[in-house]
C-alpha positions as MATLAB code, in Angstrom:
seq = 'XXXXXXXXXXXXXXXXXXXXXXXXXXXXXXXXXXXXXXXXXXXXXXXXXXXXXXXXXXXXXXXXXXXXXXXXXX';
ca = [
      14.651   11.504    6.504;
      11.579   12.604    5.027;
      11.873   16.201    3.462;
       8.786   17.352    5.636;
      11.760   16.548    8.862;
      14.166   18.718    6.985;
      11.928   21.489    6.537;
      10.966   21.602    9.897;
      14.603   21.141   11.046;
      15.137   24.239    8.444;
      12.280   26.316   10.513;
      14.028   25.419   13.782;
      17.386   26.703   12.562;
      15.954   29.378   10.545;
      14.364   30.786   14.217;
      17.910   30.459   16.143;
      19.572   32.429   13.483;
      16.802   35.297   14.014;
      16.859   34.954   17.715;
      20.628   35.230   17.398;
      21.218   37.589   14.622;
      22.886   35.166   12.406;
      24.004   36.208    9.210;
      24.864   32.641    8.450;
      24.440   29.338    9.747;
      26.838   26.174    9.359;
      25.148   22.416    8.318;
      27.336   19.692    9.082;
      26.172   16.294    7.511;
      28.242   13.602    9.370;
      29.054    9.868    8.546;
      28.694    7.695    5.468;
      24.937    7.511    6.241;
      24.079   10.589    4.757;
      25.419    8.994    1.304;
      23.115    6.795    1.731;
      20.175    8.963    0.223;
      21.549    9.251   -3.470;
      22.545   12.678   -4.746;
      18.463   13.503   -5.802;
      17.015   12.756   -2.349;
      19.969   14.734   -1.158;
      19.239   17.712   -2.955;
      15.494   17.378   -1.743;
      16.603   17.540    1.759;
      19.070   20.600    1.308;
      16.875   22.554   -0.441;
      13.439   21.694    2.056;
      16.254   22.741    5.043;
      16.913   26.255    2.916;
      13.455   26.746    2.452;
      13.583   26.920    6.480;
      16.097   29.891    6.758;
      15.325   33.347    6.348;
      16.506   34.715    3.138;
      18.652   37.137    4.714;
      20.983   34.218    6.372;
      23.240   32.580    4.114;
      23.156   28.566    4.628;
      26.565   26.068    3.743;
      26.466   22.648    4.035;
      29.563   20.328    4.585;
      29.322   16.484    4.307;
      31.758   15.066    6.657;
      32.860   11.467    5.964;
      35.526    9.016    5.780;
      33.186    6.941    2.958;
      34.155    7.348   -0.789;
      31.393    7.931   -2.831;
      29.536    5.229   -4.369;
      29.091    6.676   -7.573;
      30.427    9.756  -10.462;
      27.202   12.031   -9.224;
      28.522   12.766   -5.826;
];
């Protein structure tokens, strides 16, 4: 995923917590594929998809996975 697809993904949720009153908003990363990325392009994506929300609503991410990681970094 290109961080230009997170952002926009980050806009999208960023206007359903507004259109919801959301004080917070849950992102579930699911699978091994997400691993995948390496911890750098990882943190690119999490931070273009926080750039997305409002700063009023408080964004946690969760990596869901039965993979071990790869490497010490994760």
């Amino acid at each position: 995923m290109s961080a230009d697809v997170a952002r926009a993904a980050g806009l999208r949720i960023g206007e359903h917590a507004a259109v919801h009153g959301l004080g917070s908003v849950h992102v579930v990363l699911h699978g091994g594929e997400p691993l995948l990325t390496g911890p750098r392009h990882m943190a690119d994506l999490l931070g273009a998809v926080r750039e997305g929300v409002p700063a009023g609503v408080a964004v946690r991410f969760e990596l869901q996975t039965e993979v071990p990681p790869r490497c010490g970094k994760w």
